[in-house]
C-alpha positions as a Markdown table, in Angstrom:
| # | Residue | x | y | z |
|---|---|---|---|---|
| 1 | Unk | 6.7 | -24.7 | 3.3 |
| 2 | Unk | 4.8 | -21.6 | 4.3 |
| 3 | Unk | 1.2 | -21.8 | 3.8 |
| 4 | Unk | -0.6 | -18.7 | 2.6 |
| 5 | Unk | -4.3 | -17.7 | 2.6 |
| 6 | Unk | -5.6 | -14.9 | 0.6 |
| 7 | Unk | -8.4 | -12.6 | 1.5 |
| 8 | Unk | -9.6 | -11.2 | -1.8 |
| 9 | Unk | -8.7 | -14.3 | -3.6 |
| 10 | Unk | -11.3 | -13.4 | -6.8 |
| 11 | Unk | -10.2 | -9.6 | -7.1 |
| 12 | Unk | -7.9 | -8.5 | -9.7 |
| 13 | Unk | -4.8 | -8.5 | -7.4 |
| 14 | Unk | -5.8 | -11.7 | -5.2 |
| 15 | Unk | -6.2 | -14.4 | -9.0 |
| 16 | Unk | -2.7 | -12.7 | -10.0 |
| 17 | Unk | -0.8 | -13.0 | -6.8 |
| 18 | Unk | -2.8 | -17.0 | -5.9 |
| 19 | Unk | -1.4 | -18.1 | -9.6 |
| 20 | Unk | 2.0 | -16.4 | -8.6 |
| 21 | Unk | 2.2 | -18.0 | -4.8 |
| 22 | Unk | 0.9 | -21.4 | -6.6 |
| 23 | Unk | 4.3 | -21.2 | -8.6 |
| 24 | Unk | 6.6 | -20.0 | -6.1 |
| 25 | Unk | 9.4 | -21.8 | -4.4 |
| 26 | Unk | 8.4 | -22.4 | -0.5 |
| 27 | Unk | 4.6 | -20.9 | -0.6 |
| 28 | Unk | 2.0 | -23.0 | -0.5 |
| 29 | Unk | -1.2 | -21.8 | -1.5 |
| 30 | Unk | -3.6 | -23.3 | 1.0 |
| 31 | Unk | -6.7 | -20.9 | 1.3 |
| 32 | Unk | -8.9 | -18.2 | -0.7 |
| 33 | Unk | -11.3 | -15.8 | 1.2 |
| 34 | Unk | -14.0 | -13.9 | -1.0 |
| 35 | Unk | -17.4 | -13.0 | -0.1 |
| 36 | Unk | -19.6 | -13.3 | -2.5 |
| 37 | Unk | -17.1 | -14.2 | -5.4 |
| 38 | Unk | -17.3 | -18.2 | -4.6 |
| 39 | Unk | -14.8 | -18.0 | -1.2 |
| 40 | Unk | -17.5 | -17.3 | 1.5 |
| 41 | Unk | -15.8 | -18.7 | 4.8 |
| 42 | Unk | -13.2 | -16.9 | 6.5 |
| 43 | Unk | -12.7 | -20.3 | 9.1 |
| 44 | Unk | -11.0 | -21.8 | 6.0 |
| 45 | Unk | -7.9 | -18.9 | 7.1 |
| 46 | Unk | -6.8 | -21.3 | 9.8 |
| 47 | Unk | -4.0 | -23.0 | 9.8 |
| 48 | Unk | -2.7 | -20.1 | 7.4 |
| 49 | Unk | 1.1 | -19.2 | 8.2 |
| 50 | Unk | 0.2 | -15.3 | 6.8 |
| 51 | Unk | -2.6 | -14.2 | 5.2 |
| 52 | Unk | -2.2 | -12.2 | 2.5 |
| 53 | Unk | -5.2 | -9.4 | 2.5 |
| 54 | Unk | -6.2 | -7.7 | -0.6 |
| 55 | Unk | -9.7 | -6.4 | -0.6 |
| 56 | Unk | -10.7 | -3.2 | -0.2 |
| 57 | Unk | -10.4 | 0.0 | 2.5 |
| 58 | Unk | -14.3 | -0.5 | 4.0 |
| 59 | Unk | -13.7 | -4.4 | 5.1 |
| 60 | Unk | -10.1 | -4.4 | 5.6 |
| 61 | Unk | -10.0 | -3.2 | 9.5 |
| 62 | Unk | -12.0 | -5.9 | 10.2 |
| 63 | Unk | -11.1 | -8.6 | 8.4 |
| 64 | Unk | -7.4 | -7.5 | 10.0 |
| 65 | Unk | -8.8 | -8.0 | 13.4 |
| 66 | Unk | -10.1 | -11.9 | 12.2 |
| 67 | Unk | -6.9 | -12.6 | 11.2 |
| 68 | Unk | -4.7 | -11.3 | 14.5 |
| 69 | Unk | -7.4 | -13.7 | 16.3 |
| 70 | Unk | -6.4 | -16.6 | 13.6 |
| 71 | Unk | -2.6 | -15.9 | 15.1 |
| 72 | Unk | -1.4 | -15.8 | 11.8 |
| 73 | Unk | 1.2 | -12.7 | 10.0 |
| 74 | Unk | -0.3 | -10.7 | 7.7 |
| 75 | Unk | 0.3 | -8.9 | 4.8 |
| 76 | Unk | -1.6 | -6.1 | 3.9 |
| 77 | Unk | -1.5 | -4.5 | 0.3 |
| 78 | Unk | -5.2 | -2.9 | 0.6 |
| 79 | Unk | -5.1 | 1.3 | -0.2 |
| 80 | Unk | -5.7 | 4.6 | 1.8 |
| 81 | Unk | -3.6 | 3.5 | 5.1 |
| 82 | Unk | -3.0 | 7.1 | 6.6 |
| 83 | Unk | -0.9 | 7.7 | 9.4 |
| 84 | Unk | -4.6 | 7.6 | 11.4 |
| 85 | Unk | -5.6 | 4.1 | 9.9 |
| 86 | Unk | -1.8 | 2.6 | 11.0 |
| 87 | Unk | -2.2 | 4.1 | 14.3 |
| 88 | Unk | -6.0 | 2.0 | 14.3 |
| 89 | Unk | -4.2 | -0.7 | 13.0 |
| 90 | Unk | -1.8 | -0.9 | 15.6 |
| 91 | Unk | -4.5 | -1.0 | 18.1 |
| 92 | Unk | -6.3 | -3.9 | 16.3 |
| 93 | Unk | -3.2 | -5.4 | 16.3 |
| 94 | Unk | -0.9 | -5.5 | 19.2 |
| 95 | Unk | 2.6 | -6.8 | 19.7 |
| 96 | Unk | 3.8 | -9.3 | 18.2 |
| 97 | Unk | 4.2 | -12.2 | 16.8 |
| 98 | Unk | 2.3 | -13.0 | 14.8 |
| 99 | Unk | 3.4 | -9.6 | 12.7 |
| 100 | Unk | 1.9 | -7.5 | 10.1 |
| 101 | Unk | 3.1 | -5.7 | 7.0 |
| 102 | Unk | 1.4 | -3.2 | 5.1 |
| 103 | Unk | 2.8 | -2.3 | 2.2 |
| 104 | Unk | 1.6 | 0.4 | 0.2 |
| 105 | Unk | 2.7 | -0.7 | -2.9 |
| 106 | Unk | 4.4 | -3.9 | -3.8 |
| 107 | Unk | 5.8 | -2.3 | -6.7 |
| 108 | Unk | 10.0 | -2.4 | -6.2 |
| 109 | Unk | 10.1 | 0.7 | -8.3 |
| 110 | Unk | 7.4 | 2.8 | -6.3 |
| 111 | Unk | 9.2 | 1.7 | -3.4 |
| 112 | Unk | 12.5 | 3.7 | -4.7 |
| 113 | Unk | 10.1 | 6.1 | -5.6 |
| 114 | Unk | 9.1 | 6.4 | -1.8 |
| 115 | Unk | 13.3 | 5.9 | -0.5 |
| 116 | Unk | 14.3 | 9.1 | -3.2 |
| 117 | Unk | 11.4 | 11.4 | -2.3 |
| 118 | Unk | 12.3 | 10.9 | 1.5 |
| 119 | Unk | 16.4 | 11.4 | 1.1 |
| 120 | Unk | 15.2 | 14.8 | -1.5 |
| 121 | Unk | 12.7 | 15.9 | 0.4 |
| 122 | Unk | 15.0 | 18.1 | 2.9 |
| 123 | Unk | 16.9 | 19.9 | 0.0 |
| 124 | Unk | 13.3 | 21.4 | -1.5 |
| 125 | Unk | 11.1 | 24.4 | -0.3 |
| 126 | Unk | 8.3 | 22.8 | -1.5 |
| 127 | Unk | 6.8 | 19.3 | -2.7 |
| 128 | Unk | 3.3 | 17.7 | -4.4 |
| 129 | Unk | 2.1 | 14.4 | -5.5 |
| 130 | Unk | 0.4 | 13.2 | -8.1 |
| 131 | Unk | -1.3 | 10.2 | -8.6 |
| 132 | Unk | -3.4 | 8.5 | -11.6 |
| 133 | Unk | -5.0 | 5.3 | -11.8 |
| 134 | Unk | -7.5 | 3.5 | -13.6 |
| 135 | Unk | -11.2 | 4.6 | -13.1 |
| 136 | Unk | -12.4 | 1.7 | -11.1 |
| 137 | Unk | -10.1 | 2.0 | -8.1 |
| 138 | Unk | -12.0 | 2.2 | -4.8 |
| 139 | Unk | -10.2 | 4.9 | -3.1 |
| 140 | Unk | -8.1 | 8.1 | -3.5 |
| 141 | Unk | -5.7 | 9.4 | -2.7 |
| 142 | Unk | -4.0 | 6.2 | -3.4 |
| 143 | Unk | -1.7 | 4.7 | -0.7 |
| 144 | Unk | 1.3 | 4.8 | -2.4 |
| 145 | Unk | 0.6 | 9.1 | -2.9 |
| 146 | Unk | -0.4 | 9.0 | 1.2 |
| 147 | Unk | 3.0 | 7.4 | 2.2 |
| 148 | Unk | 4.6 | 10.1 | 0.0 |
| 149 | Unk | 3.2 | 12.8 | 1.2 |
| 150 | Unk | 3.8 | 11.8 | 5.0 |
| 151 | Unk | 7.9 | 11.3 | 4.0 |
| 152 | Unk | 8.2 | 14.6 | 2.8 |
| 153 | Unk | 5.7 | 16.6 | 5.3 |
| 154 | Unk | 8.2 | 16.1 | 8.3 |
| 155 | Unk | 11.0 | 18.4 | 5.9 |
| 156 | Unk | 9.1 | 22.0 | 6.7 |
| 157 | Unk | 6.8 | 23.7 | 4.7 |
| 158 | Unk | 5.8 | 22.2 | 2.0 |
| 159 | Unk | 3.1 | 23.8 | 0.6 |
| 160 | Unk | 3.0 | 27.2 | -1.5 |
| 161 | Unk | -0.2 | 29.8 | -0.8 |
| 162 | Unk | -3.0 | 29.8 | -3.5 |
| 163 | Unk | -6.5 | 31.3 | -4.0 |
| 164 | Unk | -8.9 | 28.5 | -5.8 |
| 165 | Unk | -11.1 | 29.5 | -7.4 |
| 166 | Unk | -12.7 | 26.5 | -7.4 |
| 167 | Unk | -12.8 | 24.1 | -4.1 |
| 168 | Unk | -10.6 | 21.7 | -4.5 |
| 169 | Unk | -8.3 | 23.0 | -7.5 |
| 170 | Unk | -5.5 | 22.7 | -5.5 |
| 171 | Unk | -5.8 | 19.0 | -4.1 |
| 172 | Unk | -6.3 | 17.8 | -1.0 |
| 173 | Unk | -4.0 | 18.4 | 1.9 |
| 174 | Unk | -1.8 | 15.7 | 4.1 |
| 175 | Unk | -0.4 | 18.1 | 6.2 |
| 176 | Unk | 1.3 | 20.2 | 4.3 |
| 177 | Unk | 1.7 | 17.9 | 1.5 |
| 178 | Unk | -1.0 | 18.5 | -1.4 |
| 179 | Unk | -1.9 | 15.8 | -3.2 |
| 180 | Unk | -3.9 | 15.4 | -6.3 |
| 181 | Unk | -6.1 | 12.1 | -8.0 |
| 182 | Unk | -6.6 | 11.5 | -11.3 |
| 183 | Unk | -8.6 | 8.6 | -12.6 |
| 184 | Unk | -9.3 | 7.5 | -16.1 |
| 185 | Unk | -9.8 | 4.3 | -18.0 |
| 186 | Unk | -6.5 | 3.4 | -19.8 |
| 187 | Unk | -4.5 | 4.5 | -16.8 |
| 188 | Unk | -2.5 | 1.9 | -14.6 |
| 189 | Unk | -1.3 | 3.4 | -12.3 |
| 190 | Unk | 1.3 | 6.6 | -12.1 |
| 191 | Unk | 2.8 | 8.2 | -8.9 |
| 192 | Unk | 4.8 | 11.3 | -9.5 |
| 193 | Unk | 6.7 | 13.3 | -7.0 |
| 194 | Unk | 7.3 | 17.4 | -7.5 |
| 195 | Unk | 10.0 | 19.2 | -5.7 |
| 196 | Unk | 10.7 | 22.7 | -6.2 |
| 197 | Unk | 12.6 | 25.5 | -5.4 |
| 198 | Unk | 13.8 | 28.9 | -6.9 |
| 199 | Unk | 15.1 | 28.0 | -10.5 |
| 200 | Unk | 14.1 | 24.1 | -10.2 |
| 201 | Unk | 12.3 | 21.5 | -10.3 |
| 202 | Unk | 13.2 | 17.8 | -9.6 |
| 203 | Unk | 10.5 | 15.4 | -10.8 |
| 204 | Unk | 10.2 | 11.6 | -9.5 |
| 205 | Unk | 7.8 | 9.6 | -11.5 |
| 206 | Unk | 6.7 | 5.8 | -11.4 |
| 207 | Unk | 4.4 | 3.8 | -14.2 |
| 208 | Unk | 2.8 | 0.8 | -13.7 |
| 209 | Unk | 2.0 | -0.8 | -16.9 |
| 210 | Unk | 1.3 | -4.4 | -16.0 |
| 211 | Unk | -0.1 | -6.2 | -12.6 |
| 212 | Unk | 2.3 | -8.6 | -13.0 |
| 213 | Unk | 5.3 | -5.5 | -11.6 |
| 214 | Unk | 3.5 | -6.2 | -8.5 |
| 215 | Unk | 4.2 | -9.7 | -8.1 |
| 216 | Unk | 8.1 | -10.0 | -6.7 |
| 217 | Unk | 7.0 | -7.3 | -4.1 |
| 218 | Unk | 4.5 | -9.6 | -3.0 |
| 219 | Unk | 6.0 | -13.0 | -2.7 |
| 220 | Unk | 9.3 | -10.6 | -1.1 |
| 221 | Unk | 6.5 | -9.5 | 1.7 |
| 222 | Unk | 4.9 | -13.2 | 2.3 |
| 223 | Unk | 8.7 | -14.8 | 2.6 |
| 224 | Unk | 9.9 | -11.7 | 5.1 |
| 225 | Unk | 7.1 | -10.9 | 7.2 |
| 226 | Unk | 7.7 | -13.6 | 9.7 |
| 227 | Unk | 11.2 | -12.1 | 10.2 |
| 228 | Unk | 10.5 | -8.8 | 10.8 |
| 229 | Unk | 9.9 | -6.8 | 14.8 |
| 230 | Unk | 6.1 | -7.5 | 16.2 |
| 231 | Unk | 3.4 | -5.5 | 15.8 |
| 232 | Unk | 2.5 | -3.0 | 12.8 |
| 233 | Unk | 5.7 | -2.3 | 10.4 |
| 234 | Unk | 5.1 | -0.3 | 7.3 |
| 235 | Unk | 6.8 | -0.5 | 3.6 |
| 236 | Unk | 8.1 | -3.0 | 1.8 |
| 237 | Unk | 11.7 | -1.8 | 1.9 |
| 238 | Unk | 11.5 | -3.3 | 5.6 |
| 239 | Unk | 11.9 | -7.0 | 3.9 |
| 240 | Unk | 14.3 | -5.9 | 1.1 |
């Protein structure tokens, strides 16, 4: 039985995924971490076989570095992990074991959505992403539209020239990549991949209408991570 702890236990994410690990076959649920929210002590993490970490992008480098001294996997499903942030991560970090996952989103479909961008990308002059979620989401651009944007910016240029007229019209650039947020209440969460060139335009687009999309992703990452290389690995299509 693999005993989990989850930092972020009272958020959104963390009460769906501890009422999905408390059902699942070979998980034990045997810790919650949230400041403030009722979960105060982080000491309650030991003993943890992974830790799953779902809190937010200002506390998550450190909390990361508690649990590598805890000597315990980790899964990481907090937002805006640039290539920058991995590279930090990867200092905090170390070799392994114990290993760490991040996954930028546990959804399987934004995954494939991630896997068709990369094999497209090559065949296109030019790509952007666009991402919409709901209006209380703590960062943007989302992780899911950063990990896009860095599998299509090694392909060549990607971006096409254009005056703004206002700063900021065009999105904000990953490289060569631009990227553009949208947040609004009544919004999920959407990722939407454009690729053009002369005459067309190929169009890969993921919704998110429920949480609950999220939760085989996650239980896939808390069974695998033990399995995978040490150190830092990124994506959930490395446990699929």
């Amino acid at each position: 039985m693999t005993k989990v702890g989850v930092s972020g236990a009272a958020g959104r994410m963390g009460t769906l995924a501890c009422a999905a690990i408390e059902e699942a076959e070979g998980l034990e649920l045997a810790a919650r971490y949230s400041p403030g929210r009722g979960f105060d002590d982080p000491g309650v993490m030991a003993g943890c076989d992974v830790i799953l970490e779902l809190t937010r992008p200002d506390v998550v480098m450190a909390n990361a570095a508690l649990w590598r001294g805890l000597d315990a996997h980790c899964v990481i499903g907090t937002s805006g992990f640039d290539e920058a942030r991995i590279e930090e991560l990867r200092e905090i970090w170390g070799e392994g074991p114990p290993n760490c996952l991040v996954v930028p989103n546990f959804s399987l479909g934004a995954t494939l959505l991630l896997r068709l961008a990369e094999e497209a990308g090559p065949y296109f002059r030019a790509a952007e992403v666009v991402e919409m979620h709901h209006d209380q989401k703590a960062d943007a651009p989302s992780g899911t539209a950063l990990a896009a944007a860095a599998r299509l910016a090694p392909h060549g240029t990607r971006a096409t020239e254009s005056t703004e007229s206002i700063a900021g019209a065009r999105g904000a650039g990953m490289g060569e990549v631009r990227v553009h947020s949208v947040r609004l209440p009544g919004v999920l969460a959407r990722h939407e991949v454009l690729l053009g060139n002369p005459g067309e335009v190929l169009t890969i687009r993921h919704d998110t209408l429920d949480r609950s999309a999220f939760i085989p992703g996650i239980l896939l990452a808390l069974s695998g991570v033990a399995g995978l290389p040490g150190g830092v690995t990124v994506g959930l299509e490395a446990v699929l």
